[in-house]
N, C-alpha and C positions, 0 to 999 in steps of 0.2 A: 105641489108636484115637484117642487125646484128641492126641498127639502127631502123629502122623500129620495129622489137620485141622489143628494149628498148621503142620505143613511147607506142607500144601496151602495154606492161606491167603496164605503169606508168598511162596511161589511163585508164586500168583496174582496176587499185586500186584505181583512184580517182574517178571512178565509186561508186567499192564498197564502200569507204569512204565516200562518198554522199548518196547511199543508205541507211549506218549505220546510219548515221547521220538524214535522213532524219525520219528513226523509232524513234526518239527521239521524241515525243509529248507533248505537256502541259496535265496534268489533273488536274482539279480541281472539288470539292467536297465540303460538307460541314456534318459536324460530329456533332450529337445530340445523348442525352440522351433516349433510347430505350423506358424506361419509362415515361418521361416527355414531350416528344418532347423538350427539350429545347436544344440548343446549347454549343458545348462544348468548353471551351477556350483556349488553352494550350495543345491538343491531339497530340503528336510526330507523326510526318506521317516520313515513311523509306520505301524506296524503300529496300526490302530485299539481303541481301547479299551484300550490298554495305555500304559507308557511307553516301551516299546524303539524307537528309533528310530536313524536315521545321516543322512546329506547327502551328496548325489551329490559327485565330484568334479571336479577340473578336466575332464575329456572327458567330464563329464554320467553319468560310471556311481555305479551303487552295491551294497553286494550286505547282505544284512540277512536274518534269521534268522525262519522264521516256519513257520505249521501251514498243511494246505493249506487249512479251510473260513475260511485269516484274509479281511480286506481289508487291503489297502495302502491307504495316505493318503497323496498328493504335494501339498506347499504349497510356493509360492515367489511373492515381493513381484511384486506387478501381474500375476499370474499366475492361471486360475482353478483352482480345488482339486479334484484328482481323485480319486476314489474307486476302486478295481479288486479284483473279487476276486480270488484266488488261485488257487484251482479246482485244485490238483494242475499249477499249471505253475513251472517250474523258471528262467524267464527271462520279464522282464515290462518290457517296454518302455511310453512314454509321451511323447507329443506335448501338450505344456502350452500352451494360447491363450490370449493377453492379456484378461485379464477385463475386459470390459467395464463389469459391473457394479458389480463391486468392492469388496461388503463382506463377501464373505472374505480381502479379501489381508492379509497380512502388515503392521502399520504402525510406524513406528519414531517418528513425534510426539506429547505428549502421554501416553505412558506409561511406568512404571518397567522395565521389560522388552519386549523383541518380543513381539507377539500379534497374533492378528488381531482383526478389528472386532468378530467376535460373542464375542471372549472379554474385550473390553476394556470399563470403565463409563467408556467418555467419549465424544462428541459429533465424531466427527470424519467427513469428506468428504475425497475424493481424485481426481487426473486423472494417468490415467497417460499415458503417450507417444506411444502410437497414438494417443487421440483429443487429445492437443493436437494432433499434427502434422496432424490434421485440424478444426482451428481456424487463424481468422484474429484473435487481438486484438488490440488497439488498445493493449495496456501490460499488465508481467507483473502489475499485479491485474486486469487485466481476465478472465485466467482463472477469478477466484474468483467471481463474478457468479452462474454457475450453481451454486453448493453454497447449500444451502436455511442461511437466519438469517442468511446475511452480505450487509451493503449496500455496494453498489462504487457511486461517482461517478469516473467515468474523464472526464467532460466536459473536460479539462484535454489532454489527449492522452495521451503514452507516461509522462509524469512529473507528480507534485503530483496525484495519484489520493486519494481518500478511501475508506476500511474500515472497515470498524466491523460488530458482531455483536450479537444481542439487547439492542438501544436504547442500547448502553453508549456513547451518543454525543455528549456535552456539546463545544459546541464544531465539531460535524462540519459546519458553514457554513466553515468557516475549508479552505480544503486544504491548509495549512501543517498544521494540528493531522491529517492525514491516516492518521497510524500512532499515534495517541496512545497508545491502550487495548491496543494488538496488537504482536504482535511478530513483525516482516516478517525471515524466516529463511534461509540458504541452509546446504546441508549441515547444518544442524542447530545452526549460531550465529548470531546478530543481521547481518544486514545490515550495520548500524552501531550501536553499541549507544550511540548521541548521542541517537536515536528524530529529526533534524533532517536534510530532505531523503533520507529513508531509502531512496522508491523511485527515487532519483536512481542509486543504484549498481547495482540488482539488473536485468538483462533475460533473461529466460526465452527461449532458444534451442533449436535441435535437439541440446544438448548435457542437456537439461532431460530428466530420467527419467520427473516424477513432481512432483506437488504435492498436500502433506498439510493439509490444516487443520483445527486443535480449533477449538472454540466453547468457551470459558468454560472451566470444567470444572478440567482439571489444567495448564493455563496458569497458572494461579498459582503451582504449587510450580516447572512446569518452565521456563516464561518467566522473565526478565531482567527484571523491572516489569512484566510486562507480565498482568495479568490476563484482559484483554477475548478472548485467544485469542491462537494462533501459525499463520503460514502460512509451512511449508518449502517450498522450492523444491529437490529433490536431483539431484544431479547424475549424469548416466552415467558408467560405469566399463567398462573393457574388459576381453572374455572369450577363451576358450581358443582362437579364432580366431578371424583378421583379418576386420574388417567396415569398409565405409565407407559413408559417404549423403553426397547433395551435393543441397540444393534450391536451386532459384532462382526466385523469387519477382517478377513484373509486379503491378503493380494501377494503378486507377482512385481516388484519394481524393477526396472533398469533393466529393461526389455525380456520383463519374464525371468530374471537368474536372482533378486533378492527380494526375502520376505517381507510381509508388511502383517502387525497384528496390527487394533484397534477395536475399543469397546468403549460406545456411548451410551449413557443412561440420563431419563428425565423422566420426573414423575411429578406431579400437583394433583393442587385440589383445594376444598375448601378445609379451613380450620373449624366453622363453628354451623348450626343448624341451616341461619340463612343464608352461605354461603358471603356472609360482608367481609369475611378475610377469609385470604385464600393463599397460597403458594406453591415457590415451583423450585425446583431442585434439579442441575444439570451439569454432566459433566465427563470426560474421555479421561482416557488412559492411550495412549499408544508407544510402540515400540516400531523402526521399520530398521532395518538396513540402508533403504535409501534407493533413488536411480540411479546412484552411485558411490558404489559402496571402499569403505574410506579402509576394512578391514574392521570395524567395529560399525555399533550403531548409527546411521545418519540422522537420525532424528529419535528421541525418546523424551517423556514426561508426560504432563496432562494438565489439566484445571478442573476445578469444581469451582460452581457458581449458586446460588442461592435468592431468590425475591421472594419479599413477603408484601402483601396488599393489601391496606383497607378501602375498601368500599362504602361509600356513605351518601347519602342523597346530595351532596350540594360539593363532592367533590372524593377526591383519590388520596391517597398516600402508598408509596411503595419504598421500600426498605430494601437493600439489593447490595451483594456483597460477590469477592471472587479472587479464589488463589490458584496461581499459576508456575508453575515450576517446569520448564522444557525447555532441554536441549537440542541445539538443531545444526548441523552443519550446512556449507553454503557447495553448491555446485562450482567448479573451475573452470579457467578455460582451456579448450583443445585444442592443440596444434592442429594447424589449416594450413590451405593453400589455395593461389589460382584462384582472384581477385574478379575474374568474369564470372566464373562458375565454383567457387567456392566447394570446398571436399574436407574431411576429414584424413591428417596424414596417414598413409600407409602404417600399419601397428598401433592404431589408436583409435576409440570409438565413443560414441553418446554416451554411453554408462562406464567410462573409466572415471578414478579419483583419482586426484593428484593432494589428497591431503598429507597432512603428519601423519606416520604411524604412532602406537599406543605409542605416548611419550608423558612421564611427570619427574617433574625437576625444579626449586626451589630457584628465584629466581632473585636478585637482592635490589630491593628500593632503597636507592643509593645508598648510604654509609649506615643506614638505623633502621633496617627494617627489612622482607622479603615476602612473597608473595608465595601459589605452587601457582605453575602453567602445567596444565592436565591437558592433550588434546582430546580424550574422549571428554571435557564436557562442552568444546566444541563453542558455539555461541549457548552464553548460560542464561535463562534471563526468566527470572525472580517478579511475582506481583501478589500485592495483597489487596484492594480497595473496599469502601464503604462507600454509599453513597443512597441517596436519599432525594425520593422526585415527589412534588406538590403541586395538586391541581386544585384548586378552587373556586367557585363559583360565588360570589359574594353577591349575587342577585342584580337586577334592573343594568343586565348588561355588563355588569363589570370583571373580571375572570383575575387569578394573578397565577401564576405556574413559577415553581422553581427545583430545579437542577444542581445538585450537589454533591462534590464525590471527595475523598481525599483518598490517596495511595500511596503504597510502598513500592519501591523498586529498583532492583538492582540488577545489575548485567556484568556478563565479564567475557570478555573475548579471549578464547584461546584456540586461533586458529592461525593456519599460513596467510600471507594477504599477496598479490599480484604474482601468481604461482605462473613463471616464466621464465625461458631460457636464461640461463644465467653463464657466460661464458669462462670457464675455467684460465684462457688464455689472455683474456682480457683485465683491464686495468681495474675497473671498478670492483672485479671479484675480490680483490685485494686490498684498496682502498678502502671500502665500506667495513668489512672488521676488522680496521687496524692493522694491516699486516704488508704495508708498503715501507721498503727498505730493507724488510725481514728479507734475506737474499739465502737463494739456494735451492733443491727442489723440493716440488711439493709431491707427497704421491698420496693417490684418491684410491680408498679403500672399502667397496661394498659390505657394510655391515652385516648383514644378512648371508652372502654366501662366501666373503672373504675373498674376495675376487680384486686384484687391482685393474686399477679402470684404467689408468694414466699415469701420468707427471707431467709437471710443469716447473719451468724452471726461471725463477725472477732473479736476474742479474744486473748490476749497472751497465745503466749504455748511454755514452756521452752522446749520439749522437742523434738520439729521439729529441724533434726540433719544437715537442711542445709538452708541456707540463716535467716530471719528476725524471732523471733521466736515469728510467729502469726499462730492459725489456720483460717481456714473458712469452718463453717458449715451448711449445707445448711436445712430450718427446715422441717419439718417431713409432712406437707399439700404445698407442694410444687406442683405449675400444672404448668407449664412455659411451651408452644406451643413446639412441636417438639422434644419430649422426644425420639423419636423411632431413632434423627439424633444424639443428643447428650443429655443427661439428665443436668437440674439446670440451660440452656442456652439461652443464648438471640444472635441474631446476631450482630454482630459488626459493627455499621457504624459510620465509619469516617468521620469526614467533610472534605474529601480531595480537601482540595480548593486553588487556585493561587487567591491574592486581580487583580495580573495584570499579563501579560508576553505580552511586546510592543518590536515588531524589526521593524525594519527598513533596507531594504536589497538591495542592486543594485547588479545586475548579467550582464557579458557582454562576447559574446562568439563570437570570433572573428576568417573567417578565408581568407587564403589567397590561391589560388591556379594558376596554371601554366598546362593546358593541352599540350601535343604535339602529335605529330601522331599514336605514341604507349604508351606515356605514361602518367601520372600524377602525379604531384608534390604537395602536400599538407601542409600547414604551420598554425597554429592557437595558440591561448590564450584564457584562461578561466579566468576571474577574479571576484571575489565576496567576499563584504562586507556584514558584519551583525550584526548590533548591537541588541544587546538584554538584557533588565532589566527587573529582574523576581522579585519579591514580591514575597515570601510567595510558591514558586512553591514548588511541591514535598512533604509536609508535611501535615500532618492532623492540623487542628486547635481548635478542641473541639471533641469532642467524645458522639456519641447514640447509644444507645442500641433499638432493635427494637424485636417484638414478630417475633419466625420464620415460617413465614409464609406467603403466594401471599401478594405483597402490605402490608409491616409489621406496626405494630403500636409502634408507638413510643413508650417510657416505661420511666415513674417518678419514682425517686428513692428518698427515704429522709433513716435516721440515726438515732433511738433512740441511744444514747449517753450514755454512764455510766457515764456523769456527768448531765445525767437527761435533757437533753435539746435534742430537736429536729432538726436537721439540716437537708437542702436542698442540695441534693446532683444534683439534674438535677435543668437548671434555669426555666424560665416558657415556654420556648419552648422544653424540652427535653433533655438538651446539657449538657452534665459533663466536667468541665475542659477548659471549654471557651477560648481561648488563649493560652492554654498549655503553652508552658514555649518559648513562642514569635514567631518573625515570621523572618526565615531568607530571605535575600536578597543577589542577584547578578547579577552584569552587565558584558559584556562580548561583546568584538570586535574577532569576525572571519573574517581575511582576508585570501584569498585563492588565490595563482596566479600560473597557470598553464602552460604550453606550449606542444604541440605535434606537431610530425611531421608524415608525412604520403606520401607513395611511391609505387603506384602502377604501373603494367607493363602487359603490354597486349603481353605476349611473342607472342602468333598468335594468329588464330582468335580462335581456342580453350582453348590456355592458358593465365589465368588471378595470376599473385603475387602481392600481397600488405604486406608491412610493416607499421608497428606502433609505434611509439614511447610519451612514457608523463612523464612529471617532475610536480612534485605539490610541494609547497610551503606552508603550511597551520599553520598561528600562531594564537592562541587564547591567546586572552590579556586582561585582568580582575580581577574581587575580587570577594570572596566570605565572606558574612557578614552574621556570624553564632550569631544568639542570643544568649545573656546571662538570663539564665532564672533568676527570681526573686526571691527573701525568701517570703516564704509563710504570708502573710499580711492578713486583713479583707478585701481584697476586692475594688475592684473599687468601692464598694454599701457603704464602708465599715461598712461591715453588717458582724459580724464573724458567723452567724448562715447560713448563704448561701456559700455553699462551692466551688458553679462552676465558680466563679470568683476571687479566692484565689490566682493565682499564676502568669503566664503573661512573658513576656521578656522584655529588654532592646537593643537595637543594640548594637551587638557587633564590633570589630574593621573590617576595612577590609583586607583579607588574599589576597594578590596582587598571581596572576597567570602570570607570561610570558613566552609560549610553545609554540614550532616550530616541527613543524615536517614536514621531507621534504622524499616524494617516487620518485621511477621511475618504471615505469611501460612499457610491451614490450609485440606484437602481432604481429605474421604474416599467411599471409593465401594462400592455394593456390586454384582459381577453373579451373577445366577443364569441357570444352563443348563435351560430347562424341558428342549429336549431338541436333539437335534443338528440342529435346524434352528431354534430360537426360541429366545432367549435376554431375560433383565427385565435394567434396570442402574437404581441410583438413585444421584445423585450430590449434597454439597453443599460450598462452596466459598464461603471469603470470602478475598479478595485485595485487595493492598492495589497502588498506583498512586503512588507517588514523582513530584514537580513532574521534569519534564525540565532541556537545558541554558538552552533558550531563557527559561526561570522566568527565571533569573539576569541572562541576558545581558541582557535588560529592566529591570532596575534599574540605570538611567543617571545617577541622582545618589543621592547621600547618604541624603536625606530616604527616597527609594522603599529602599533597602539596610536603611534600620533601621527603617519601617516596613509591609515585605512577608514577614509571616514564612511560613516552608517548614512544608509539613503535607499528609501525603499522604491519599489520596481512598482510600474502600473501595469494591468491587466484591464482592457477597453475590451467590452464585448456588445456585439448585435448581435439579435437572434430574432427570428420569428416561426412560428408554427401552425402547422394544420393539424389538427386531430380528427378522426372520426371513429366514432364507434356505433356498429348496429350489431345486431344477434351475431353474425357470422364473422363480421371483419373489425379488426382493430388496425389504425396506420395512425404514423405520430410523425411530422417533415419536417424539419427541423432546417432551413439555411442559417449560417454560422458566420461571424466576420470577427474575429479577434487580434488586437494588437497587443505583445509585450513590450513592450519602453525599460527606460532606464535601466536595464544589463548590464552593472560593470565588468571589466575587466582589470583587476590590479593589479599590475608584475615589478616585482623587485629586482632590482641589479648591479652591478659591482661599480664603483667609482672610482676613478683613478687615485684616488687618496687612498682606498683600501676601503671606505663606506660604503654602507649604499646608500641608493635611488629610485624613488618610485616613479617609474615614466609616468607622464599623464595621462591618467586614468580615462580608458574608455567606456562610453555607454553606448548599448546595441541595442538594437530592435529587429523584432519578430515580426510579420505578420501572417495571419493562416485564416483562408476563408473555403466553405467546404458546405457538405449537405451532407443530416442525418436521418436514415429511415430508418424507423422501427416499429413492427406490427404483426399481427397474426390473424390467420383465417381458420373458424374450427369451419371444415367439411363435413362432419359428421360430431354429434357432443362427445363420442371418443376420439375422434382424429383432428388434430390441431396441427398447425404449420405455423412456429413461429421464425420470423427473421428480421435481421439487423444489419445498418448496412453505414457506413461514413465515407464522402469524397470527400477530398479535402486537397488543397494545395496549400505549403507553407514556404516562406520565402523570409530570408534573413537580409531585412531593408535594410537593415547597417550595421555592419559588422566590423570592427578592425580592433589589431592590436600589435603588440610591439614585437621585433625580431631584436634580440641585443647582439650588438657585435663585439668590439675591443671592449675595456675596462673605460666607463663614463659614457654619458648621452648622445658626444657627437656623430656617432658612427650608427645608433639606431634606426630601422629602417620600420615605419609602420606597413602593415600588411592588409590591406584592404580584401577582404572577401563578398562586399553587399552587393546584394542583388541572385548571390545559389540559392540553392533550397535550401532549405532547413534539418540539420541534421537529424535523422533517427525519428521522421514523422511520415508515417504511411499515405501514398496519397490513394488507397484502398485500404480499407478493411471491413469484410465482412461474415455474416453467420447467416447457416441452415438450419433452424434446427425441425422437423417432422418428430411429433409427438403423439402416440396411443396409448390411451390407456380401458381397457376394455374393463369385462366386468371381473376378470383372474388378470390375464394378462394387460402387461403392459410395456413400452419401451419407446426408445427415442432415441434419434439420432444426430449428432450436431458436427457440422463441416464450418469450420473456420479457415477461413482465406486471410493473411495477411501479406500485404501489399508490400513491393521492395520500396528501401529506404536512401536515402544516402548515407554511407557512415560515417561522415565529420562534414566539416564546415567546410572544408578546403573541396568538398564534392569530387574527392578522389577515386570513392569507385562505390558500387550500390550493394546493397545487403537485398541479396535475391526473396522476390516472394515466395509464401509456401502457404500449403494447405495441410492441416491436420483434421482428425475425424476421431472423434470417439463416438461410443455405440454403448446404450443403455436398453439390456431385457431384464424383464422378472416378471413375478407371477404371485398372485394375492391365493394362497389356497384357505384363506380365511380372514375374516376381520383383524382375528389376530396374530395372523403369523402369515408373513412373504420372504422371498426369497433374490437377488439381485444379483444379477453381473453387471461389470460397469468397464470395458475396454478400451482403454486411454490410445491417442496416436495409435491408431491401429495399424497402419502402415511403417510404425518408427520414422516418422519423417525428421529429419534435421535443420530446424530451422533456424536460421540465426537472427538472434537478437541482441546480441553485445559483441565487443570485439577487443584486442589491444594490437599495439603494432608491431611493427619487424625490430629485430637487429639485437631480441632479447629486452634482460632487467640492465638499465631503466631506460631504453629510446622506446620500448614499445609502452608504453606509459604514455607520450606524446602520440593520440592518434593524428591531430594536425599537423606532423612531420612528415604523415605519408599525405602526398601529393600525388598530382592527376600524371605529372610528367614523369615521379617516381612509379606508378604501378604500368606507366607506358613501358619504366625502362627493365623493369622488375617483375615481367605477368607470373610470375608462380613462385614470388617470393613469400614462402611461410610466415604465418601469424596466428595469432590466438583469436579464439573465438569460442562464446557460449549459447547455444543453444537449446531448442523445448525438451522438454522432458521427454526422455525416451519410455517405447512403450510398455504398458502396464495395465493389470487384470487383477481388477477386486470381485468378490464374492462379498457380499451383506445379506446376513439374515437378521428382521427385523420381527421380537414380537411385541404387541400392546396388550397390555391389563390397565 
């Protein structure tokens, strides 16, 4: 009997055990584009709650083992995640729609592995393709604008944008320092990893998939230098059948009065039957005027870009190439007023230019050589790259990826640089080209209509009690434009021109990883060279004076002479000082060799730890060759009555640079899954910030070389996050605590011997702690509401630096400012955006509120908040052909986001000169400032084959 119950038993379980087994079923399926009907290639299918899982194929099928009361789970990048039970069906198809939302998708920046947002402990935001293509911006950061903690100044136009996230922003006055902190990415390497002129190479086209960007977080182990965050721009790839789009793009710029064309094309597809390679092909044309139009183009050229892809079971390869040739002018500043309530001056508005008019003129590289300064090519800026990405899967866990580009690229500045009042009356007008002592009057000559504007007359005067003892009098029928911004003045333009600035750069991002059942192991190197030889960068090369006013006119100047002779002080195109006193040069190898590791642990199915670690290595090796300016001669013409080619340089020697600086940088993070829709993450993070190329290329003598030493800046970040995501709602909270440390401050100064003196160097600290929201709620599967939102307070824990008085250190007074705010850091910013897209129609609307600032250190007076609005309609009148308007700042609001200061060229240069007691004693003392783009109206029509 006792035998028999063991048969029975064992029987009975191999029953059950054949029953279990027998619920085991194949399903297969196949996964398309909601919208397209096209197939989707690469879609994770997962049995839930388990790990068995596979990925559809090239024709979007898959087939995958499962019971019938399972659920499938469909995930795929910019796609929304589907859930499906199973129910006893043996074939299970699925229509995947562009997630809108988008903090389930899949993201590949900022972390040691793919994951999605709610499985990752980092801080990141995304835009995928549908809603760029239903954007109009103004420059590819002008995308980032709406992701909550990041501040974008795009006031400049399409290039020289400022970025910056969680206050990490020392310096962010400057648009040169625009990518300091951040590391501006495409396909997932640097731009250019110089961090100088960065957004000069990158344009986000309909070739653009997808834009990812951390905040803070694990930018430290996986950024280049770059701590403050990473923002990738990835590129489209083509799938297992042919697609194309073709837009073309009308608008209105500069509130409706200048044209804008553009025409973007992309097309892919597969190369061969099974679709194993495949490619994609993308790339613009445009032409506009500008929002502010210079009299010629503000912006023209384009790129075309190219990937090609193998597909193969155990792993990728892509092949990816891209030339870029566009000119782009940069927006100025406007005369302003009235420091409480800030105003554009009477006769002047959002869409005037203050550029060069058409002007080209040979300009000479000191003694042996000459360059042309063209202003219509404006900023020029030149790219060719290769580059080449490897994924492979080498089995039982092991994976190795690498990243590889090398490019070309050149640039060349020929534009005005710090376009501000420039006092005819005053001393420096005369100083700065050479033309002090030259005694007699000056009289100022509108080129354009022939108009004399003034005279001025430089005489000796014994008894001016400081410097050269000249005066300058300005004469008594004096009309010079723009009395009401500064009286006797002309605007100052500079020829700020580079003859060249050519790199050559290879970048290679290597990694190596080891999965096992709970955990992963992560191993990589970052390596990048870059050579670069600048001509002429950084300096002005002749000097124009221009009427102030939209579109200025240039302005002739001659000298009656008190020895009775009449001199030419502009040549025949306008220009004083042609060649100034030469052209420096400098060549320079940045090599960069990195290493991190990376250690993540899936304690259970709730908890997630990852550790970080990076070593950088960064030596910059080089000269800097400072001209020797020349004694004043008759002239290249040698004409001594023509004075604007009097003086000139010689190359000077070269000042040899060899700098190492080496950081270490550490992050670790924890998430926990409360459950499958909320997730906690706490993250902390110190990273370190390496001096860039420009550190160096600024040390133009001797003295600055052996008294500037390299020491890089920390960047300490906590963070912690709540996520949820269910059918209807998306929220992502983000509290923030970031310190920046070691800040120098370096100032040089005259010593009583006639040498100089570097005061002792300050270091300053930041700190800014704050809270980010970002989320969205669909009401309806066409009606979404997304929005973004950052508080934040930042505060400058210590700030000082030196005030020089007499000639030598005893009389310097340091000036302590710790303890104000933080200059130029919003303690609001946020977005609306309400989004529909019906089954024709569609549109959306986005209200950006940015928060007032303070405009310098010294906390002298605040940059007012303001709210701008654009407005998105169109209409699908078929799969393949729609129609779009896109109406930028629809109100024309004015907001400001940069600024210079009083008293003209060069005090308004110093914004820490205006003080709190200066705008008490001065409320409506004029200054410059730059502001959003004024408003503007595109039309896109867009069709697909």
């Amino acid at each position: 009997m006792k035998t028999n119950k063991y048969i029975f038993t064992l029987v009975f379980c191999l029953i059950m055990n054949m029953t279990s087994f027998a619920q085991q079923t194949s399903i297969v399926g196949t996964i398309t584009d909601a919208e397209t009907g096209q197939p989707l290639p690469g879609v994770t299918v997962l049995v839930k709650g388990t790990t068995n899982g596979t990925t559809t194929d090239f024709d979007g099928n898959y087939s995958i083992s499962a019971s019938s009361d399972d659920l499938l789970v469909f995930t795929y990048i910019g796609y929304s995640r589907q859930e499906v039970p199973i129910n006893g069906s043996s074939t299970i198809n699925a229509r995947m729609a562009v997630d809108n939302q988008q903090l389930d998708e899949v993201i590949v920046t900022g972390v040691f592995d793919k994951r999605t947002r709610m499985e990752s402990s980092v801080a990141i935001s995304s835009i995928g393709a549908k809603e760029i293509a239903r954007l109009a911006p103004t420059s590819s950061a002008d995308l980032l604008k709406n992701m909550p903690g990041i501040y974008v100044n795009q006031a400049r136009g399409e290039v020289w944008n400022t970025v910056y996230s969680r206050g990490i922003s020392a310096g962010s006055n400057d648009n040169a320092n625009g990518y300091y902190y951040v590391s501006l990415q495409e396909d997932g390497l640097p731009v250019t990893n110089l961090n100088s002129n960065v957004d000069g190479f990158l344009r986000a086209d309909i070739g653009t998939a997808k834009v990812e960007a951390v905040r803070g977080g694990t930018a430290s182990i996986l950024g280049a230098n770059a701590p403050g965050g990473i923002f990738n721009y990835v590129s489209r790839e083509g799938g297992s059948e042919f697609t194309g789009e073709v837009r073309a793009k009308f608008g209105l710029e500069g509130n409706l009065k200048n044209p804008y064309y553009r025409t973007d094309f992309n097309v892919g597809g597969p190369l061969d039957k099974l679709g194993t390679w495949t490619y994609n092909l993308s790339g613009f044309y445009r032409r506009s005027d500008g929002a502010r139009y210079p009299g010629y183009p503000m912006n023209n050229g384009g790129q075309f870009r190219a990937n090609l892809v193998k597909n193969y079971n155990s792993g990728k390869v892509k092949i990816y190439a891209k030339v870029l040739n566009d000119k782009n002018a940069l927006g100025e500043f406007t005369p302003t007023s009235n420091w409480s309530d800030p105003s554009i001056i009477d006769g002047y508005s959002s869409s005037d230019s203050y550029y060069l008019p058409s002007l080209s003129l040979d300009i000479p590289i000191n003694d042996n050589d000459s360059f042309n300064f063209n202003s219509e090519d404006k900023l020029h800026n030149k790219q060719q790259s290769f580059g080449i990405n490897w994924e492979q899967d080498l089995g039982n866990g092991f994976k190795i990826t690498n990243d590889a580009r090398y490019q070309k690229m050149q640039n060349a500045s020929n534009i005005p640089a710090v376009v501000t009042p420039f006092a005819t009356d005053g001393f420096l007008f005369y100083a700065i080209p050479h033309l002090l002592f030259k005694q007699g009057t000056y009289t100022f000559t509108d080129r354009v209509t022939g108009q004399v504007l003034g005279t001025t007359t430089q005489a000796f005067d014994p008894t001016v009690p400081f410097g050269p003892p000249l005066s300058f009098t300005p004469g008594t029928n004096n009309n010079f434009p723009g009395a009401n911004v500064q009286e006797n003045s002309l605007f100052f333009l500079p020829l700020f021109g580079s003859a060249s600035v050519k790199t050559n750069e290879f970048m290679d991002n290597f990694t190596f990883s080891k999965k096992f059942e709970n955990m992963n192991f992560v191993a990589g190197a970052f390596y990048a060279k870059s050579d670069q030889e600048n001509i002429g960068i950084g300096q002005d090369h002749g000097i124009a004076v221009g009427t102030m006013q939209d579109q200025p006119h240039l302005v002739d100047i001659s000298l009656a002479g008190l020895d009775g002779n009449t001199y030419a002080v502009t040549d025949p195109n306008g220009i004083m000082d042609v060649g100034r006193a030469g052209t420096n040069i400098s060549s320079f190898t940045k090599e960069q060799i990195s290493w991190f590791l990376a250690w993540e642990w899936k304690v259970n199915e709730k908890l997630n730890l990852d550790v970080g670690l990076r070593h950088e290595s960064i030596n910059f090796d080089g000269y800097n060759s400072q001209a020797i300016p020349n004694e004043e001669s008759a002239g290249r013409d040698n004409d001594p009555l023509t004075l604007y080619d009097n003086f000139g340089g010689t190359e000077g020697p070269n000042l040899h640079i060899d700098q190492t600086v080496k950081t270490a940088s550490f992050s670790t993070g924890l998430n926990y899954k409360l459950n499958d829709n909320q997730a906690l993450y706490v993250r902390y993070s110190n990273g370190k910030k390496a001096p860039d190329l420009t550190f160096y290329t600024n040390q133009t003598s001797q003295f600055l070389i052996d008294n500037t030493p390299s020491s890089a800046q920390t960047v300490e970040q906590i963070e912690a996050g709540y996520k949820l995501s269910s059918a209807k709602a998306k929220l992502f909270i983000t509290p923030f605590y970031s310190v920046l440390s070691n800040v120098p401050v370096s100032q040089a100064f005259n010593d009583t011997d006639g040498t100089n003196y570097i005061a002792p160097i300050q270091f300053n600290t930041y700190k800014t702690k704050g809270i980010e929201l970002d989320g969205s709620y669909a009401f309806t599967d066409k009606m979404i509401l997304k929005a973004g939102a950052t508080v934040q307070s930042s505060e400058v824990t210590k700030f000082t630096s030196w005030i020089g008085g007499a000639d030598g250190p005893a009389d310097d007074v340091l000036l302590d400012l710790s303890g104000n705010d933080t200059e130029n850091t919003p303690n609001l910013m946020f977005n609306i955006n309400p989004m529909y897209s019906g089954d024709k129609l569609f549109g959306a609307l986005n209200i950006s509120y940015m928060g007032e600032r303070q405009a310098n250190n010294q906390n002298a007076w605040q940059m007012p908040a303001f709210t701008t609005v654009d407005l998105t309609l169109g209409y699908d009148f078929s799969q393949k052909f729609s129609l779009q308007a896109n109406l930028n700042n629809v109100f024309d609001t004015y907001g400001i986001l940069g600024w210079f200061g009083t008293g003209g060229f060069p005090a308004a240069l110093d914004r820490d000169g205006v003080t709190p007691d200066f705008v008490a004693a001065n409320p409506t003392a004029p200054f410059s400032s730059q502001g959003s783009m004024p408003r503007s109206l595109f039309l896109t029509a867009t069709y697909k084959f």
